[in-house]
C-alpha positions in Angstrom: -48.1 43.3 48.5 -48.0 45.2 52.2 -46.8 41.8 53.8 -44.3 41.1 51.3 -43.1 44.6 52.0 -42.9 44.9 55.5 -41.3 41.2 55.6 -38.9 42.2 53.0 -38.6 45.2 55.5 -37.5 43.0 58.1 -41.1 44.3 59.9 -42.0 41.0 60.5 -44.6 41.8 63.0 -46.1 44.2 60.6 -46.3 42.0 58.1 -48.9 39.8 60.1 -51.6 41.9 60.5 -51.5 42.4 56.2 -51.0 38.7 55.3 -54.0 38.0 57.5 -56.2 40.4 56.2 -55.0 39.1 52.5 -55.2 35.8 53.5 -59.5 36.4 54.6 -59.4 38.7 51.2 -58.7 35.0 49.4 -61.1 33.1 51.0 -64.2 35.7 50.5 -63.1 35.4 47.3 -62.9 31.8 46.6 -58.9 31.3 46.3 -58.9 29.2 48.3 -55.0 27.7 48.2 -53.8 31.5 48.1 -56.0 32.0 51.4 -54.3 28.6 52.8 -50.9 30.0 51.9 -51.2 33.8 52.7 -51.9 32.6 56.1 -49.3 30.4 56.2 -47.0 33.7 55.3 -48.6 35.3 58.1 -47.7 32.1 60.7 -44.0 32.5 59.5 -43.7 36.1 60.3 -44.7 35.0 63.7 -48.4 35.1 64.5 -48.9 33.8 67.6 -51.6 34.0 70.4 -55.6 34.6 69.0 -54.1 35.9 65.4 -52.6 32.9 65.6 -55.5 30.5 65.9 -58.3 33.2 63.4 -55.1 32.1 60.7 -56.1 28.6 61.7 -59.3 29.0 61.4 -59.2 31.0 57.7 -57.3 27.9 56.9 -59.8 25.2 58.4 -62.7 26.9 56.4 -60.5 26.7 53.2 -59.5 22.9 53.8 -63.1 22.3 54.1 -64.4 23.7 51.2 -61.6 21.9 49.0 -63.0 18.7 50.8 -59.9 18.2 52.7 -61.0 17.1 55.7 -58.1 15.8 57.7 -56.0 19.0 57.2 -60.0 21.2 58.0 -59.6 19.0 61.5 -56.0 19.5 62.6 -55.9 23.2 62.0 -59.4 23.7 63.0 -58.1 21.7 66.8 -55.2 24.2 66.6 -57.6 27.2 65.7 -59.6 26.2 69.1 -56.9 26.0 71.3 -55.3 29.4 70.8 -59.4 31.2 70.7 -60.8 32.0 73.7 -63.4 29.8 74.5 -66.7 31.3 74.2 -65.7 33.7 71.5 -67.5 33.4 68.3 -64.3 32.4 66.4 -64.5 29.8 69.0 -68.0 28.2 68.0 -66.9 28.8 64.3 -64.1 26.8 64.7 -65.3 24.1 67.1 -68.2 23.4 64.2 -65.6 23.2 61.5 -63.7 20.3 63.5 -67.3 18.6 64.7 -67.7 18.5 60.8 -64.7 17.5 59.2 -64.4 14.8 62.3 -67.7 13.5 62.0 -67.2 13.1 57.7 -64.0 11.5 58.4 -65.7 8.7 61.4 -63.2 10.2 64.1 -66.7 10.0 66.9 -64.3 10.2 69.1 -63.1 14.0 68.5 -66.7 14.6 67.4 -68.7 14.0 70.8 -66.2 15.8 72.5 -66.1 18.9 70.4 -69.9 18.8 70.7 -69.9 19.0 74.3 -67.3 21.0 74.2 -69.7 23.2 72.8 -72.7 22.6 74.7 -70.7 23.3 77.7 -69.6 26.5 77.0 -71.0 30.1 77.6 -71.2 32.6 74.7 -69.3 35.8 74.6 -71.5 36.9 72.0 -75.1 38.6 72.6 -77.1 37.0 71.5 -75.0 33.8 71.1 -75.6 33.5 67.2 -72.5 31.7 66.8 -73.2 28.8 69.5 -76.7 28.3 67.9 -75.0 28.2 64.6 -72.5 25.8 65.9 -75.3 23.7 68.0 -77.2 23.3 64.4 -74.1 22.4 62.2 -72.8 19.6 64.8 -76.5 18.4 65.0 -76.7 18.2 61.0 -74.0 16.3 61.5 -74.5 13.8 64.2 -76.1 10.9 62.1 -72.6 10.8 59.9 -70.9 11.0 63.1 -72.4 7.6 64.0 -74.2 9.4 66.9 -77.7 9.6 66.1 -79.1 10.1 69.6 -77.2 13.5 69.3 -79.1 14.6 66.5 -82.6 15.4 68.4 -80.4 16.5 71.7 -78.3 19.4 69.8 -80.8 20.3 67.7 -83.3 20.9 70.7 -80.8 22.9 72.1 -80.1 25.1 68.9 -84.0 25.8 68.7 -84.7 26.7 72.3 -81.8 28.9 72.6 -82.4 30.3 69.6 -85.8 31.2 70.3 -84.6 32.3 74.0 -82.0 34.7 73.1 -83.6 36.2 70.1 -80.9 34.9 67.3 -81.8 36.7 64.3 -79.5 36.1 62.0 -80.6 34.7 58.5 -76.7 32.2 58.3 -78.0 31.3 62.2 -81.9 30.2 60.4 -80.0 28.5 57.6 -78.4 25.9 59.9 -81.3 25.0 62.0 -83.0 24.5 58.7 -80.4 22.3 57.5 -80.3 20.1 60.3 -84.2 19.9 60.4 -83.8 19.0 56.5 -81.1 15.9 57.6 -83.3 14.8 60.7 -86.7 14.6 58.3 -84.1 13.0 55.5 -82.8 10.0 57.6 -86.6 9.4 59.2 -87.5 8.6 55.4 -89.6 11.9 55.1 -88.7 13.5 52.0 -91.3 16.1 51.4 -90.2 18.1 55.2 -86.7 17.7 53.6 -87.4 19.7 50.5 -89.3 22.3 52.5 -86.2 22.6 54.5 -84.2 22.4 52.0 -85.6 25.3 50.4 -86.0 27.2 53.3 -82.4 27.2 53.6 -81.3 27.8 50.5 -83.3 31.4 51.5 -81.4 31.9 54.4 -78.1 31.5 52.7 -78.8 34.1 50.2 -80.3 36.1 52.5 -77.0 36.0 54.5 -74.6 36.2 51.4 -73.0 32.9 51.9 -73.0 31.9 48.3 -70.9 29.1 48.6 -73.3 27.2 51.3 -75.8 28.2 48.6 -74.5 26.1 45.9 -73.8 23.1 48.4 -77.5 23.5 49.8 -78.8 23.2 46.3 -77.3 19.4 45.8 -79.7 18.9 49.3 -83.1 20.5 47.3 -82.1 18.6 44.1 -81.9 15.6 45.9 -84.8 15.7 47.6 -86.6 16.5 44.6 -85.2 13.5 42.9 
């Protein structure tokens, strides 16, 4: 309602900063299309520089939870470039587009967001958001039809991890995920339902219901 006031306003630049922070209300709260479009508002009233790409990246998380994985990728690449490397928007972002790329086969994009990623220092103390994004691309590197990846970004998620003293139970979660998808492709079922469960925990420990739900279709399975 702000937004549309201040646009209506002709405050164009006013209207930004509220259609952004209507646009994260929407996604916390699972609309995701009104998060997709309130940012889209916010883009047209002229968002430009690091608003710019955290609008891009609300809209890359939204794409990916309605499975649209193309659109999670393009805007997640534009979310990147307009982050300052290093910044823990950065990492989000850079392990939104690892995933949708690796779920679509583009390896291509994939290795080179990953090392991307590898390559760059953390703003953030400790780097939570690096580990976070270390652990996602490595849950994702057997998809990405890069499998030798898996062991090497994972390795790297647990030692620095352990060497920066990450606490964070969202941070625990994705370790535990991508342990659970290493023990799954090896054929060991019973370390991926221990895994599974453990991150299941870590979800609800963190509040991120909706990685909750997903994680539950990984303990079922495993089950099964």
């Amino acid at each position: 309602v702000l937004g549309e006031h201040f646009e209506r306003g002709g405050e164009r630049s006013r209207a930004v900063a509220h259609y952004h922070r209507a646009a994260e209300q929407a996604l916390s709260g699972n609309d995701l299309e009104g998060a997709i479009a309130r940012a889209e508002r916010a883009i047209a009233c002229g968002a430009e520089g690091e608003e710019l790409g955290l609008l891009r990246l609300v809209q890359a998380e939204a794409h990916t939870w309605r499975g649209e994985r193309v659109e999670a990728e393009r805007v997640g690449i534009e979310a990147m470039s307009h982050i300052e490397r290093g910044a823990p928007a950065w990492f989000e972002a850079a392990g939104i587009v690892g995933t949708a790329a690796g779920r679509c086969g583009h390896q291509e994009v994939f290795v080179r967001t990953a090392q991307a990623v590898r390559e760059s220092a953390s703003s953030e103390q400790p780097p939570e958001r690096k580990v976070t994004a270390l652990a996602t691309l490595a849950w994702q590197a057997a998809q990405a039809g890069a499998p030798d990846l898996v062991s090497v970004l994972l390795q790297e998620a647990e030692h620095l991890s352990h060497a920066r003293g990450c606490s964070e139970p969202h941070t625990a979660a994705s370790i535990s995920q991508a342990r659970r998808r290493k023990a799954e492709r090896r054929g060991d079922m019973w370390e991926s339902l221990v895994a599974s469960r453990k991150t299941q925990e870590y979800f609800r420990r963190s509040g991120a219901l909706r990685d909750a739900c997903h994680n539950q279709v990984a303990v079922a399975y495993s089950l099964a």
